[in-house]
TIMISE-827711 format. One line per field, with one value per residue (C-alpha): residue number from 1; residue in one letter; y, x, z. Coordinates in Angstrom, 2 decimals, always signed. Each point is the difference from the previous one (the first is absolute). Layout:
BEGIN
num = c(NUM_...)
residu = c(A_...)
py = c(Y_...)
px = c(X_...)
pz = c(Z_...)
//
This chain:
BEGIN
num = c(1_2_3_4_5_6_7_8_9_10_11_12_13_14_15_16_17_18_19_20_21_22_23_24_25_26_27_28_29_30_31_32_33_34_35_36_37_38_39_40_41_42_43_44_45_46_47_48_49_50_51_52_53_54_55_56_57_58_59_60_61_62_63_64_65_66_67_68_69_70_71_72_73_74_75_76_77_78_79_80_81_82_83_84_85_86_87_88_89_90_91_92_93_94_95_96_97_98_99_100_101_102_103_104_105_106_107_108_109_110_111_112_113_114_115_116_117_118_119_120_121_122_123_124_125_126_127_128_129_130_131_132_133_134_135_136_137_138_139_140_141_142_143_144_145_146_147_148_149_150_151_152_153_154_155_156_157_158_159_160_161_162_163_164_165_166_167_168_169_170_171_172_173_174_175_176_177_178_179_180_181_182_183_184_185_186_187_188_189_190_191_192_193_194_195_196_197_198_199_200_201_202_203_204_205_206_207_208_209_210_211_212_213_214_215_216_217_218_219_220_221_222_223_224_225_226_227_228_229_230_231_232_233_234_235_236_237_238_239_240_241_242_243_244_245_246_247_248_249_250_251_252_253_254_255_256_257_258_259_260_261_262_263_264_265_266_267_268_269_270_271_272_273_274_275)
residu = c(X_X_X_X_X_X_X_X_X_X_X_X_X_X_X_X_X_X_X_X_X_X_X_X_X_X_X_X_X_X_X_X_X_X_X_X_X_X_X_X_X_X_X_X_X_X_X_X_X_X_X_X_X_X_X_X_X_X_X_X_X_X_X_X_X_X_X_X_X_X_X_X_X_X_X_X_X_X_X_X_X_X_X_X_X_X_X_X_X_X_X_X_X_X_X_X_X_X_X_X_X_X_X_X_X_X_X_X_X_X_X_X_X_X_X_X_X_X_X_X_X_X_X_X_X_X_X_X_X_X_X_X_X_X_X_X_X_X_X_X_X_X_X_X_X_X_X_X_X_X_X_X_X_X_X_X_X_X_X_X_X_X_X_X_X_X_X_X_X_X_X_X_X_X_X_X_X_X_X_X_X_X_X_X_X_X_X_X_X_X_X_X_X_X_X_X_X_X_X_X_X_X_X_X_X_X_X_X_X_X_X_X_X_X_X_X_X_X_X_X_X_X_X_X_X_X_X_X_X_X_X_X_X_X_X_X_X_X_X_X_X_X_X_X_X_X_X_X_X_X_X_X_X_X_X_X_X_X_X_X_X_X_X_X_X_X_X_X_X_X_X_X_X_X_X)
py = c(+150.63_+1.42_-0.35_+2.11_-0.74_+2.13_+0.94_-0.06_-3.98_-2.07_-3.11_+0.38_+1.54_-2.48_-3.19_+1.60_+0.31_-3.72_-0.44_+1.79_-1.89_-3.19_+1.02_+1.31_-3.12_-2.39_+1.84_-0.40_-2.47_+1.61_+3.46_+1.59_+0.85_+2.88_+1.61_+3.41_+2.17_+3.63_+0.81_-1.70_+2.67_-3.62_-1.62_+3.19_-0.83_-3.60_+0.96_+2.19_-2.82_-2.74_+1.82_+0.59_-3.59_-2.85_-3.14_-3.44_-1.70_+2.20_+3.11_+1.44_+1.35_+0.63_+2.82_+0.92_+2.87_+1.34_+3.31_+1.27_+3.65_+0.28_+1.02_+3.07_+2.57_-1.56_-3.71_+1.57_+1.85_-3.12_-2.16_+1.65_+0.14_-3.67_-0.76_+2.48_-1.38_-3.54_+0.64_-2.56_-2.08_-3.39_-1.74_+2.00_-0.61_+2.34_+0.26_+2.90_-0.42_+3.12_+1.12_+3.54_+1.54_+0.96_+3.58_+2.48_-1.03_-3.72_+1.09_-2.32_-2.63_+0.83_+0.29_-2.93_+0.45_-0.71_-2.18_-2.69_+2.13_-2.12_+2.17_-1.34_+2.05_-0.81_-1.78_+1.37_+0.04_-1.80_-0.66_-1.83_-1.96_-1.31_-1.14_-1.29_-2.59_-0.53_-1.08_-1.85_-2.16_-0.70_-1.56_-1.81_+1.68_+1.28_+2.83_+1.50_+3.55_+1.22_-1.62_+1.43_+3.24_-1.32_-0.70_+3.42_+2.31_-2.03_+0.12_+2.86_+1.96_-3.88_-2.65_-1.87_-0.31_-1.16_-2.34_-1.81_+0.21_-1.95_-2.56_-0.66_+0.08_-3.80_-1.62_+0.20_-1.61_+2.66_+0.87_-1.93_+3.54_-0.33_-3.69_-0.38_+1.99_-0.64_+3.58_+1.55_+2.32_+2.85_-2.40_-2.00_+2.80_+1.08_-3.67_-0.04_+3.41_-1.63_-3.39_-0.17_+2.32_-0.84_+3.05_+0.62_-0.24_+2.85_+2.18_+0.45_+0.73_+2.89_+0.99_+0.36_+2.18_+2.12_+0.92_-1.60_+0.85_-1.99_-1.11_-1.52_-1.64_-1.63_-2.15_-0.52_-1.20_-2.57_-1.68_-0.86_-1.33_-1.65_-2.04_-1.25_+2.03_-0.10_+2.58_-0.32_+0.11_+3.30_+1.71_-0.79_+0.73_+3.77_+0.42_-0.31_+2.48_+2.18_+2.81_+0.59_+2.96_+0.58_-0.24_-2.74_-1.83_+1.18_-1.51_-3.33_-0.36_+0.82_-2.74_-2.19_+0.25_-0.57_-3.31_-1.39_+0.85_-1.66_+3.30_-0.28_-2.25_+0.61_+0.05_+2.81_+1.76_+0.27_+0.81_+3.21_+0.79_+0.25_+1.92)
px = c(+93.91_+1.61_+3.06_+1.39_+2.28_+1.40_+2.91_+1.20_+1.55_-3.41_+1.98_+1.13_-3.33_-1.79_+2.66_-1.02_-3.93_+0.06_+1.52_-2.04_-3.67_+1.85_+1.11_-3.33_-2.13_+2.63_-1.23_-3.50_-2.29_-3.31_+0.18_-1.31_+2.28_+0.01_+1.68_-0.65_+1.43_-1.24_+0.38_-3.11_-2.73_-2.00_+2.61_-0.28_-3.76_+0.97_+2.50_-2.32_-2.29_+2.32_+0.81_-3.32_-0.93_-0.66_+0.52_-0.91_+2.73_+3.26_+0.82_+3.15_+0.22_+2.97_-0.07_+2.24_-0.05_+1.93_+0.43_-2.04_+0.55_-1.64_-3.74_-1.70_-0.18_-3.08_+0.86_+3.42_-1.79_-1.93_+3.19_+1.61_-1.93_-0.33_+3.33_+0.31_-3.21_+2.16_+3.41_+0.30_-3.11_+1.91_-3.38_+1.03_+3.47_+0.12_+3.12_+0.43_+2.76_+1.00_+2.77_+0.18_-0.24_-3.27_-1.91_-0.04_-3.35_+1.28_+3.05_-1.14_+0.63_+3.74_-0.32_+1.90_-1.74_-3.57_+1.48_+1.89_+2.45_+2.15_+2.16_+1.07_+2.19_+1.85_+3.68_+2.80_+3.92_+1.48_-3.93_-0.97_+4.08_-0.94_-3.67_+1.07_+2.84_-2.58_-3.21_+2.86_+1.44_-4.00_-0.07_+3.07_+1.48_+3.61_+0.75_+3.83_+0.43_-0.89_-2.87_-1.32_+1.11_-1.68_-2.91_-0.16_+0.26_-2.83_-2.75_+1.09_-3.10_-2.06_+0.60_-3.26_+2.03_+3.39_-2.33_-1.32_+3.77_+1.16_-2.71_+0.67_+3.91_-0.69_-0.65_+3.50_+3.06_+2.93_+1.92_+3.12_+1.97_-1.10_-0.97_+3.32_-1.59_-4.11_-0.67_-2.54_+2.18_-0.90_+0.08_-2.93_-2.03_+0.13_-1.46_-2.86_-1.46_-0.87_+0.03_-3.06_-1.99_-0.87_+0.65_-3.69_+0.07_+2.75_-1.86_-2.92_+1.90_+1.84_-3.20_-1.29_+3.38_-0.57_-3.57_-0.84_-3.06_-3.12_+0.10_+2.56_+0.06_-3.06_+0.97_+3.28_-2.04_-2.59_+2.94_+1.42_-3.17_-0.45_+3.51_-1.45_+2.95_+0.06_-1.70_+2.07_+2.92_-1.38_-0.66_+3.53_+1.95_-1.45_+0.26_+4.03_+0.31_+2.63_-1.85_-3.30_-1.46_-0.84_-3.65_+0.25_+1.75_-2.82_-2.53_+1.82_+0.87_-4.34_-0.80_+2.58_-1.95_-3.37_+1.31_+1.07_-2.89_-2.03_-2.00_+1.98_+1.61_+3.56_-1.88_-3.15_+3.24_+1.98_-3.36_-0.40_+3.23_-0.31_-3.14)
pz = c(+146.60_-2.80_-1.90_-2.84_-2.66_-2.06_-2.64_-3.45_+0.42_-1.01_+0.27_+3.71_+0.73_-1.18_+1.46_+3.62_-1.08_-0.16_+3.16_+1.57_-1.31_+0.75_+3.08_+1.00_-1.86_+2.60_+3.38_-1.19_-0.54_-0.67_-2.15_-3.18_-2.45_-2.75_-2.38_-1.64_-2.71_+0.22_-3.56_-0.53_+2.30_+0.50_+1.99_+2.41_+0.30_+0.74_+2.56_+1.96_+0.18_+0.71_+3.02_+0.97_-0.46_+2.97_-0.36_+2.25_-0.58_-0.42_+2.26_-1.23_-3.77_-1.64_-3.11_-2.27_-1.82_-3.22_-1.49_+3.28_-1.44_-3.13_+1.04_-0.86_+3.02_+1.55_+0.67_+0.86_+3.12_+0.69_-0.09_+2.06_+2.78_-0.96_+0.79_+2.84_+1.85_-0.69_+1.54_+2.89_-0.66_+0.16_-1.84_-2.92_-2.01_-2.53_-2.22_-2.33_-2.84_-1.77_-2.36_+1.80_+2.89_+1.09_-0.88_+2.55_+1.34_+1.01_+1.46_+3.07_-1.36_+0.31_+3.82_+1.58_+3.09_-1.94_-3.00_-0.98_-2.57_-2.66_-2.55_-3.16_-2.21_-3.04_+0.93_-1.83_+0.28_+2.88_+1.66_-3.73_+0.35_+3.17_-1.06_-3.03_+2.08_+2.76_-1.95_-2.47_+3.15_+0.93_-3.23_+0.35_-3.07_+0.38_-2.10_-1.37_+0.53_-3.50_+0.06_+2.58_-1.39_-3.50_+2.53_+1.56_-3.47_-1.22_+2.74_+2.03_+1.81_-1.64_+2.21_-1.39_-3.12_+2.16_+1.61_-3.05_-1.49_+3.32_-0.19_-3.73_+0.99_+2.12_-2.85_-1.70_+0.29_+0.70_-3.19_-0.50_+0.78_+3.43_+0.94_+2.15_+2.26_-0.72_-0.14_-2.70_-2.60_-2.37_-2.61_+1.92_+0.66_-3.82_-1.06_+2.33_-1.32_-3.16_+0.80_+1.72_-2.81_-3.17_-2.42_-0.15_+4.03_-0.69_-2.66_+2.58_+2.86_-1.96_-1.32_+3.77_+1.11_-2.70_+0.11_-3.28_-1.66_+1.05_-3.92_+0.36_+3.96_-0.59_-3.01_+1.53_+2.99_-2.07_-1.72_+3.40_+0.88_-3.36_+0.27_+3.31_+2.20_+3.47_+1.67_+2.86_-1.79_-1.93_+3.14_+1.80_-3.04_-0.53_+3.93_-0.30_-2.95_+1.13_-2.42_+1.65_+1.27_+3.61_-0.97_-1.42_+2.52_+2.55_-2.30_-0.07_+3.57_+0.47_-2.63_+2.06_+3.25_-1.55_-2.09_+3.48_+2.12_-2.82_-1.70_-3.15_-1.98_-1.61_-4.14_+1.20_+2.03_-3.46_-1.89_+2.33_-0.35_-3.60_+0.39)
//
């Protein structure tokens, strides 16, 4: 079986990637699990394998792959008929996440009729209103109109960065402008962007939306690191920057997935990043 994300929202994408390997690791007891980035030609070596492989004691195997489009023309031919010898083997789950649709040549995997299709494009307008309210109310935060608007000039077309901005948002008491109501105000929403940064915290993340010089990230980076900041806290901070770069954001949302399926951790995802 195979399913196929894809689109320009990394945050969404990746919310419904999760779902999906829990959702698959709770109808199964005995699989083999694996994940693969194909920016690195080894992990295309290890995928070809890990298909090939038999195992004694677990019969389904569950793959997922990243950046599935970035071989050279050979292992493209090969995965493709890969994945095409693949569609409807229900002993192999293979997810494919990608920030685009596919090249010509993998245009099956669009096929509804052969794949499990999932589109995620960037919200904006009304679409990013409505997300913004809904994923608000899951958090039980209740929001006045201008901040929401404050909410949706900020992190239109990011809704990684909205996301982190929400979570930070639970934290604070409501502003005394709007605590006879308990909804979050500008005001509010203006504190927790530097509230939860230290200026150095700050300095980095501007140096990372504006393509700093690796001169200067990498010092930036080491004195974080040398006044014991959180990773963590690092990480999620840059991820809500209103000011990054669609490649950027990509990079972020792949360094999310391989912190929490356990190939990374949040300080070696910051050191690449720098790199």
């Amino acid at each position: 079986m195979i399913i196929y994300l894809y689109g320009s929202d990394s945050y969404r994408r990746s919310q419904n990637l999760n779902k999906l390997i829990e959702g698959f690791r709770q109808k199964n007891t005995s699989f083999s699990e694996e994940y693969f980035n194909f920016t690195n030609e080894n992990d295309y070596i290890k995928f070809h394998d890990f298909l090939l492989q038999q195992s004694m004691f677990s019969f389904k195997k569950l793959a997922v792959i990243n950046n599935p489009f970035e071989l050279d023309k050979d292992k493209s031919t090969k995965l493709k008929e890969i994945l095409k010898h693949n569609i409807g083997v229900e002993e192999d789950f293979i997810i494919i996440s990608s920030d685009a649709e596919p090249p010509k040549e993998f245009e099956f995997l669009l096929d509804l009729s052969k794949t499990n299709v999932h589109k995620f494009g960037a919200l904006d307008g009304a679409r990013m209103e409505h997300y913004i309210n809904t994923e608000a109310e899951k958090l039980n935060i209740s929001l006045t109109p201008k901040a929401t608007a404050l909410l949706l000039k900020l992190f239109s077309n990011n809704s990684w960065g909205l996301i982190t901005e929400l979570q930070k948002l639970q934290f604070i008491n409501p502003s005394a402008a709007a605590q006879d109501n308990g909804k979050i105000d500008v005001k509010d929403i203006e504190e927790t962007l530097v509230y939860f940064a230290t200026s150095d915290i700050r300095s980095f993340s501007n140096l990372i939306s504006r393509n700093g010089a690796q001169k200067q990230i990498l010092p930036a980076l080491e004195n974080l690191f040398f006044n014991n900041e959180e990773p963590a806290k690092v990480f999620n901070f840059i991820s809500a920057n209103p000011f990054l770069n669609f490649e950027t954001l990509k990079k972020m949302a792949d360094y999310d997935v391989a912190v929490k399926s356990g190939k990374l951790d949040y300080e070696t995802a910051l050191l690449d990043l720098c790199l």
